[in-house]
C-alpha positions as semicolon CSV with decimal commas, in nm:
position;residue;x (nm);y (nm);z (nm)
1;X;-0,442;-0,416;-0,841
2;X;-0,602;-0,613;-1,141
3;X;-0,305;-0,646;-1,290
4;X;-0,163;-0,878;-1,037
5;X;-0,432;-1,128;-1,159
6;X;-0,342;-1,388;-1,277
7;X;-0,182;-1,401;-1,717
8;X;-0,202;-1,003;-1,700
9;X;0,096;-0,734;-1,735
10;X;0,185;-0,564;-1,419
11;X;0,139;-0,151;-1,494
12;X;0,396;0,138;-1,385
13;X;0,159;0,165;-1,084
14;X;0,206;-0,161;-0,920
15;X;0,533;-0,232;-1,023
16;X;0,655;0,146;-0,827
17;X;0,509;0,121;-0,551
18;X;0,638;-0,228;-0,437
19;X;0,948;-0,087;-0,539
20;X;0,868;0,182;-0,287
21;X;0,813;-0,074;-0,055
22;X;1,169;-0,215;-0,103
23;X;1,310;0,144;-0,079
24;X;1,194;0,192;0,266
25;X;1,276;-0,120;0,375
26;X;1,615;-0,116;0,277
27;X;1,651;0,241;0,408
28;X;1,513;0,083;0,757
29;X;1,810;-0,197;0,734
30;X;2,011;0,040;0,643
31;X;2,109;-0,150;0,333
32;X;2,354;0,021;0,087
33;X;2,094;0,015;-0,191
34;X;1,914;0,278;-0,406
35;X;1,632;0,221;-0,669
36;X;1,463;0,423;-0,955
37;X;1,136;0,464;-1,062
38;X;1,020;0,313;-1,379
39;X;1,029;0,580;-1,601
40;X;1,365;0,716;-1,479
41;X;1,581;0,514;-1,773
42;X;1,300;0,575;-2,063
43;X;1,343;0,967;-1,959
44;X;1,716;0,943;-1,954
45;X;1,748;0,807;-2,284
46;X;1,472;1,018;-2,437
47;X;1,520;1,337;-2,307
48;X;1,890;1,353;-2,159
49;X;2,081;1,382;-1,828
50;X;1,908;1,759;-1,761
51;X;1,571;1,595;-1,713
52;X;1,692;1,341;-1,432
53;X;1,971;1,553;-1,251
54;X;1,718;1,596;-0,987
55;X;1,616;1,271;-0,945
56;X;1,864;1,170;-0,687
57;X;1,823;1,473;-0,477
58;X;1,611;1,232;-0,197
59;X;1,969;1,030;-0,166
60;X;2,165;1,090;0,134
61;X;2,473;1,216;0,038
62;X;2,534;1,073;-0,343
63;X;2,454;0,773;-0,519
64;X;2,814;0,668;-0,537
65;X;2,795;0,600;-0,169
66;X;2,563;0,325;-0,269
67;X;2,653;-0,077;-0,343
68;X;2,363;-0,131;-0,554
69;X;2,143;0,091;-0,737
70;X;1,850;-0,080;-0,898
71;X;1,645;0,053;-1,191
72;X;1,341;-0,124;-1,379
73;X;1,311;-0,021;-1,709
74;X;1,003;-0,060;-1,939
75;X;1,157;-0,136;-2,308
76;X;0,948;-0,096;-2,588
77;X;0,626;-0,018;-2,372
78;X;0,575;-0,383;-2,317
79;X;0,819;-0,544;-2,157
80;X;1,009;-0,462;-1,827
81;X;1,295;-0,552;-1,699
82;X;1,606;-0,475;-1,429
83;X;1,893;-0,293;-1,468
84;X;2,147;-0,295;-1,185
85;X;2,461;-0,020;-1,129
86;X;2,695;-0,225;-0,913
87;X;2,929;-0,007;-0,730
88;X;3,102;-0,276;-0,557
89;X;3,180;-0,448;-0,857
90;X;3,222;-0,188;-1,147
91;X;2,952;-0,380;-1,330
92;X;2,636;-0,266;-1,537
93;X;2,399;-0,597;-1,477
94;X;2,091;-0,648;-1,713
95;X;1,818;-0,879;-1,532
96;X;1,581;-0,970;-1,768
97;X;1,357;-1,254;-1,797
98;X;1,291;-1,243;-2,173
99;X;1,638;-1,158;-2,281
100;X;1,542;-0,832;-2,494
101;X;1,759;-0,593;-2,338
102;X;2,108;-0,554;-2,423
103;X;2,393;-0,490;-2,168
104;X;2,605;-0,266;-2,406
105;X;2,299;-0,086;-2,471
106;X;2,155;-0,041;-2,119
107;X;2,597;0,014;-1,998
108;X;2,642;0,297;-2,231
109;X;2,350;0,484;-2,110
110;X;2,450;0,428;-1,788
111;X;2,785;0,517;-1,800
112;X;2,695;0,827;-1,989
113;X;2,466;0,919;-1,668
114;X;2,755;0,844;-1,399
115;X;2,952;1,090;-1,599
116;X;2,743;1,356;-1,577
117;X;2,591;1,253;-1,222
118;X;2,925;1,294;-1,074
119;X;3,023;1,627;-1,232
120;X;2,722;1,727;-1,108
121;X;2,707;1,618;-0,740
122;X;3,059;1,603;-0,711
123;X;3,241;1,870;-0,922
124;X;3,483;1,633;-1,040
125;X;3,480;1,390;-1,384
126;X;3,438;0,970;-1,270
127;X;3,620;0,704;-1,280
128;X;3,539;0,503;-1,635
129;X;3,826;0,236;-1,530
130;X;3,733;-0,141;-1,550
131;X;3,382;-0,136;-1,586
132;X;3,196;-0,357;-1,732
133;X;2,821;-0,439;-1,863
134;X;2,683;-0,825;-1,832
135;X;2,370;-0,981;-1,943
136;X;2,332;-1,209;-1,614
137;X;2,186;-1,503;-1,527
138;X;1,841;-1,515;-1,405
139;X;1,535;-1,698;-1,389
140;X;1,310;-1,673;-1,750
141;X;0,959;-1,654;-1,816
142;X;0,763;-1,879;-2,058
143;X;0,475;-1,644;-2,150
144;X;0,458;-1,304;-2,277
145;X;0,251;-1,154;-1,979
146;X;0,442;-1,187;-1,660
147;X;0,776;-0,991;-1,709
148;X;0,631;-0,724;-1,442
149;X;0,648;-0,974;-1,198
150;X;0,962;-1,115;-1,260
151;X;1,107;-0,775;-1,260
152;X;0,968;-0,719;-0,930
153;X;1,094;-1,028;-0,794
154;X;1,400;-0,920;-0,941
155;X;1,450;-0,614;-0,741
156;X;1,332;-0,772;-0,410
157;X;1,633;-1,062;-0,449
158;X;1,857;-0,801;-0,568
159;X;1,791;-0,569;-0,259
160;X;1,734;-0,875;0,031
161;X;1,927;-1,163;-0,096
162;X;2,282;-1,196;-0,009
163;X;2,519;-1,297;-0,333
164;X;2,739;-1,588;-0,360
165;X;3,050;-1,549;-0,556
166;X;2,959;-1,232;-0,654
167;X;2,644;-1,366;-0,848
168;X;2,261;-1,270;-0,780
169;X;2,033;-1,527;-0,611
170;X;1,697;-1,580;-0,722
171;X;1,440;-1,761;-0,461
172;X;1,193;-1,828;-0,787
173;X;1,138;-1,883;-1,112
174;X;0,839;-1,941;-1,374
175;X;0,635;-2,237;-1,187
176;X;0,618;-1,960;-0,854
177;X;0,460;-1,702;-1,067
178;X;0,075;-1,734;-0,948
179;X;0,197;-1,752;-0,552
180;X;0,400;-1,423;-0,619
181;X;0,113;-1,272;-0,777
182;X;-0,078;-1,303;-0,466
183;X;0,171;-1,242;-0,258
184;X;0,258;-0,932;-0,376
185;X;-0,137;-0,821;-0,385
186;X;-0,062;-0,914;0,013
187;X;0,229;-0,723;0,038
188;X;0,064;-0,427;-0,128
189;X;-0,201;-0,412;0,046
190;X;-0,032;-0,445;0,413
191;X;0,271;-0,220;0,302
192;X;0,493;-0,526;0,362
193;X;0,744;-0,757;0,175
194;X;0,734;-1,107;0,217
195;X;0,532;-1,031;0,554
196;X;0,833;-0,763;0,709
197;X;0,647;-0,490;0,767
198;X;0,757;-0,114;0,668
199;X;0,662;0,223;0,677
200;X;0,613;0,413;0,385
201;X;0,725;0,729;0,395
């Protein structure tokens, strides 16, 4: 919980279980939205598809059932960001508050894993047609300590906020920083986000 003091980098820790936190509350809504852990894209890319096949086993039915599936990724081992898998719109989305991760980079991967995700669940080879990878717009940070947070914030807009003209809406940006970091000590602490309770399973 330190790390949600303020000018310090969020750890795998924090940054999971409010992601948790999101999970279950979008599971209550029943919102069409799945999310990662952080060290599901690192593993991917290190070690291959055979080390994350059963990653998805929690999902009811199959990820491609999903809208949205959200992923932060740690790059380099000091800076995190959001990847997004848009169903609805074919479209690999990089959030990223720094603008260090590449969309190519993080589409390819992904794409890759779809590919053999689908074979997998499904028995079938996927669809590659018309999709895309974007670098998208997003709020930035102005420091080099608070991209955990902004990749939190990141998945709770992506998961809760409804988009307009197909484009992500972000209820922040750098100058809300120190509230969010207290807010999401708050939410942590009461297993809540934004003060809507949930249950962790």
């Amino acid at each position: 919980m330190k790390t949600l003091l303020p000018r310090r980098w969020l750890n795998d820790e924090i940054i999971n279980f409010y992601r948790a936190l999101i999970q279950v509350q979008c599971n209550n809504q029943n919102r069409s939205v799945w999310s990662f852990r952080t060290n599901f894209y690192s593993t991917l890319t290190s070690k291959g598809y055979k080390d994350v096949k059963r990653w998805t086993r929690r999902v009811e039915s199959t990820i491609f059932e999903k809208e949205l599936i959200i992923i932060p990724i740690n790059v380099g081992s000091t800076h995190w960001c959001c990847g997004v898998i848009n169903f609805t719109a074919n479209l690999f989305e990089v959030y990223d508050s720094s603008k260090i991760l590449k969309a190519d980079e993080f589409g390819e991967n992904m794409l890759d894993y779809l590919k053999e995700e689908h074979f997998d669940k499904k028995k079938v080879k996927f669809d590659t047609d018309g999709w895309e990878s974007v670098e998208c717009d997003c709020p930035l940070q102005n420091n080099g300590v608070d991209c955990g947070v902004f990749t939190s914030q990141f998945m709770r807009c992506l998961a809760f906020n409804k988009r307009v003209d197909g484009h992500a809406q972000f209820d922040f940006d750098q100058s809300k920083i120190p509230y969010l970091r207290e807010q999401m000590i708050s939410d942590i602490r009461n297993k809540e986000i934004l003060g809507k309770a949930v249950e962790l399973q």
